[in-house]
N, C-alpha and C positions, 0 to 999 in steps of 0.2 A: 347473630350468626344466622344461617340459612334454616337454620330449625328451628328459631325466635330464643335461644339463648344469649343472653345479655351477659356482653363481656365490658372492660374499661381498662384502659390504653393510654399513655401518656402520646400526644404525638407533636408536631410544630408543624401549622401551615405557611407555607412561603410565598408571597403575593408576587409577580411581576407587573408593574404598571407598564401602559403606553402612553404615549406621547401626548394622549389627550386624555389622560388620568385615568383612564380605566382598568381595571383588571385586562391583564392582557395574558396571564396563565396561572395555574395555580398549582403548587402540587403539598402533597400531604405528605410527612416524613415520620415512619415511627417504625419502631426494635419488634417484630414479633417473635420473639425468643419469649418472652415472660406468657404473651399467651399460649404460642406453643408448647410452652410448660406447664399451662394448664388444663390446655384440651387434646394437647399432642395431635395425631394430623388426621385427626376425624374428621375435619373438614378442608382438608385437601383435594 
């Protein structure tokens, strides 16, 4: 977090390739309810 608290997170990253194999976007998917549940929105 922005104040060096060390949190962990289940998430799934999802790759799009291009044409010429490369990563061509990337995006990260994860639930932040469980850490919102644990820090509530002090870092909002």
């Amino acid at each position: 977090m922005k104040d060096g608290t060390q949190v962990r997170f289940a998430c799934v990253d999802v790759f799009e390739f291009g044409a010429d194999s490369r990563i061509a976007h990337m995006a990260i998917v994860y639930d932040t309810h469980p850490i919102r549940a644990d820090v509530g929105d002090k870092y909002a």
